[in-house]
VOBA-1610 file (N, C-alpha, C; in pm, whole numbers, padded with zeros to 5 digits, always signed):
BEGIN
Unk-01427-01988-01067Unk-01310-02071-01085Unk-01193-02009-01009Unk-01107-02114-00933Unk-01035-02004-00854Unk-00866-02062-00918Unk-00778-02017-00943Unk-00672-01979-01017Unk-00539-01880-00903Unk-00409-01938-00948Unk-00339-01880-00894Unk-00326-01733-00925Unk-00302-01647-00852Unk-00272-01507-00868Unk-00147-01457-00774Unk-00071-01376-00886Unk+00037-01280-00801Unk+00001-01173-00789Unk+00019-01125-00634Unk-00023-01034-00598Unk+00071-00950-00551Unk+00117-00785-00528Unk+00178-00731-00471Unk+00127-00673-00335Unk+00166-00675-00240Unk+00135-00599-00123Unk+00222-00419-00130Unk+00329-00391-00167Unk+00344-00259-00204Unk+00430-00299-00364Unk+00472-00186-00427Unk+00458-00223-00567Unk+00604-00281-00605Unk+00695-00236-00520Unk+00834-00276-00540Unk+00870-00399-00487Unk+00745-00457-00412Unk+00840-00598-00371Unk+00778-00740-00404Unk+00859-00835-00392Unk+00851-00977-00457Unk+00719-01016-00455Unk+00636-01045-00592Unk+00488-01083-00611Unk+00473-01260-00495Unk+00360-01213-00436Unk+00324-01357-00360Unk+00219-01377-00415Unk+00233-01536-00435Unk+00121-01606-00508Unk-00032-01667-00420Unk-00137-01599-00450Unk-00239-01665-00380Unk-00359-01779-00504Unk-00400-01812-00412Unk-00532-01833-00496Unk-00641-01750-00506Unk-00692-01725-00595Unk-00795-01636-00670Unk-00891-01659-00756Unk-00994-01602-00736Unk-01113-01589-00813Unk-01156-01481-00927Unk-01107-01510-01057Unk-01180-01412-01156Unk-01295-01399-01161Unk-01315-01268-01070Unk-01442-01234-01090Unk-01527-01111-01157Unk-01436-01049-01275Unk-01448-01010-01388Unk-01308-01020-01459Unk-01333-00979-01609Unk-01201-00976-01693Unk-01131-00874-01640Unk-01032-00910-01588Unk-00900-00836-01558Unk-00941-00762-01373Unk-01033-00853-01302Unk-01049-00863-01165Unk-01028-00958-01106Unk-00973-00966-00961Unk-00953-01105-00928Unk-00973-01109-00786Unk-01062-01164-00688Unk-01108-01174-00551Unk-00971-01278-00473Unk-00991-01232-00347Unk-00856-01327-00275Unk-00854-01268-00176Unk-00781-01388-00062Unk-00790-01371+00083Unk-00644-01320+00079Unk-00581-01239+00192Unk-00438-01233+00191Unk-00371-01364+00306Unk-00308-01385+00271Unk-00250-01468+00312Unk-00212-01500+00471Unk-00207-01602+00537Unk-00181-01573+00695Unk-00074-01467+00725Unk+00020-01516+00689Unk+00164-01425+00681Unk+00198-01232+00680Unk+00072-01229+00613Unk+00016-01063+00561Unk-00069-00980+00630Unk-00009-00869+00703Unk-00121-00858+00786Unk-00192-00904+00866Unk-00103-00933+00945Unk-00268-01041+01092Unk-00319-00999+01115Unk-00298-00910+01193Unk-00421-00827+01268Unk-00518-00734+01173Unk-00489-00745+01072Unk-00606-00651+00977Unk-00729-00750+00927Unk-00847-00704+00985Unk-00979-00781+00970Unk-00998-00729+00762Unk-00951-00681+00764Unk-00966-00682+00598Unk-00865-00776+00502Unk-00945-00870+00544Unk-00878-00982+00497Unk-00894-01007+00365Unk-00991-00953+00268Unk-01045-01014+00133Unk-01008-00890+00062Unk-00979-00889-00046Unk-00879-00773-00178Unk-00954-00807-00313Unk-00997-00708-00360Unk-01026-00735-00537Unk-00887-00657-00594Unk-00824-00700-00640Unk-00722-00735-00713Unk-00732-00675-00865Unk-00624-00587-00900Unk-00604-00581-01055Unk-00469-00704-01077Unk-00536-00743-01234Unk-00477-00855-01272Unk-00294-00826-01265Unk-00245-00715-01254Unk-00109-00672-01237Unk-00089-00726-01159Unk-00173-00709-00995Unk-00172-00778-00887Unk-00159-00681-00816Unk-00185-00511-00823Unk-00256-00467-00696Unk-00316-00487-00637Unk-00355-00413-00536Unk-00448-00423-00471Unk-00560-00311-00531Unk-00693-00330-00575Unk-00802-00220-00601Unk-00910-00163-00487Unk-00945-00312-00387Unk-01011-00235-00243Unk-00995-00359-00186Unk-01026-00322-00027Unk-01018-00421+00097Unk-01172-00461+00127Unk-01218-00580+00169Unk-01301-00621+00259Unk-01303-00680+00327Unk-01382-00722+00449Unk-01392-00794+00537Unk-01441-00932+00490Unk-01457-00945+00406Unk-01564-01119+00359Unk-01567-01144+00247Unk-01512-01282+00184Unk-01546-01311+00055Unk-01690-01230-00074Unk-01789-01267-00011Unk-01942-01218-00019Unk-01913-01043-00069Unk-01853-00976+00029Unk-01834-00805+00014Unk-01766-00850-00105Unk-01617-00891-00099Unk-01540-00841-00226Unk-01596-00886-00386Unk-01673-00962-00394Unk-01709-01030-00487Unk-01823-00915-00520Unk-01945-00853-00447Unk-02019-00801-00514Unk-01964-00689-00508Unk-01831-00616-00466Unk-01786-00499-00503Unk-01695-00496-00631Unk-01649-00627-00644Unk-01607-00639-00793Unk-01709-00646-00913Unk-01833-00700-00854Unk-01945-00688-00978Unk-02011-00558-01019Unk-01968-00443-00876Unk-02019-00332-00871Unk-01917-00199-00965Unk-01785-00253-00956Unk-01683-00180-01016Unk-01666-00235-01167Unk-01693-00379-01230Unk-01675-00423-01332Unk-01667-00326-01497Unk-01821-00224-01454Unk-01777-00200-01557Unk-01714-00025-01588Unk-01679+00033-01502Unk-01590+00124-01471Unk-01511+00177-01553Unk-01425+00076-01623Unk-01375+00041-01715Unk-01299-00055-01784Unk-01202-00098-01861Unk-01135-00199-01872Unk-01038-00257-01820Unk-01075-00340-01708Unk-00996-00402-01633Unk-00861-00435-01672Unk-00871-00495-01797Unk-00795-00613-01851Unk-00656-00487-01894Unk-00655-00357-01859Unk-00547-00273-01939Unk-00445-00293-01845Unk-00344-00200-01859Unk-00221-00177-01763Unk-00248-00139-01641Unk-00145-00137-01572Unk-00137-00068-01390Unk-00209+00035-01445Unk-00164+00130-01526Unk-00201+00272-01540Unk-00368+00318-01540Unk-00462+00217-01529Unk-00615+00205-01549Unk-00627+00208-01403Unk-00615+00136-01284Unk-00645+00154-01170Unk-00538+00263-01109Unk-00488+00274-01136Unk-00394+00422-01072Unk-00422+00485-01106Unk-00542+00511-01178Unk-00596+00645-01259Unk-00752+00682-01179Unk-00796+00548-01156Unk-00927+00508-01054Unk-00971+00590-00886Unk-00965+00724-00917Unk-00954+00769-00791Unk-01086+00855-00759Unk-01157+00877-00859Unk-01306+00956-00833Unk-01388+00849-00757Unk-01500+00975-00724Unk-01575+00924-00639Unk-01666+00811-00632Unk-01714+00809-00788Unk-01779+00704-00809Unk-01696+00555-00768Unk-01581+00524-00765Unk-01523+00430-00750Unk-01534+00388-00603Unk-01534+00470-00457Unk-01553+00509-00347Unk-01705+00473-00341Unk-01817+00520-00402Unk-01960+00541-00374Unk-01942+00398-00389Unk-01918+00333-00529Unk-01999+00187-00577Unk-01917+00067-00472Unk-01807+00047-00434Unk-01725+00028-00329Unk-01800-00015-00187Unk-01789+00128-00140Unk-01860+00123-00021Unk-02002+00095+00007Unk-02110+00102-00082Unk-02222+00018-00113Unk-02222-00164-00111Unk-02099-00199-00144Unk-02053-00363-00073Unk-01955-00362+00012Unk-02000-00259+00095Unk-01917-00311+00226Unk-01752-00333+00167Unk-01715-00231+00076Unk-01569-00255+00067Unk-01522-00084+00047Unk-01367-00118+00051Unk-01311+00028+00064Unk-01155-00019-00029Unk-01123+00167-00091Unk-01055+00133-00184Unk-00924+00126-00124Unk-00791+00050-00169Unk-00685+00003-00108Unk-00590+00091-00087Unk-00535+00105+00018Unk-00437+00213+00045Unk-00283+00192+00004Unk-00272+00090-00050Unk-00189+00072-00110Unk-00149+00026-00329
//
């Protein structure tokens, strides 16, 4: 089901709204927007519901099974403070196994 989502591109500035796919509780798949980044072929973001960013991919297909791969990690559905905490390796290993990488921002 795809659903509006605000998203931040760095954390201090004005949330832009995309469309999105929950594709676990408190995950959300999405293209960035034309406007965002052109030239970056990592066009597709799994998303914390805050509206970070959690990793980049190149293709719908990647971000979706790297969100099924991170799902249960832990509880999505908590504060910023759950993915800003998300920095071991396992998060990196299960990630990069779908062709995705974690967000540098």
């Amino acid at each position: 089901m795809s659903d509006q989502h605000a998203i931040r591109i760095l954390r201090s500035e004005t949330p832009i709204h995309v469309q999105a796919t929950e594709a676990s509780a408190g995950l959300y798949v999405y293209e960035l927007p034309d406007t965002v980044n052109p030239g970056d072929p990592y066009r597709w973001r799994i998303g914390h519901h805050t509206g970070l960013a959690i990793a980049i991919a190149m293709s719908e297909t990647n971000a979706l099974a790297g969100a099924a791969a991170i799902r249960d990690l832990t509880d999505w559905t908590q504060g910023v403070d759950v993915s800003a905490s998300l920095t071991g390796p396992e998060l990196a290993k299960r990630l990069k196994r779908s062709k995705c990488y974690r967000a540098g921002y």
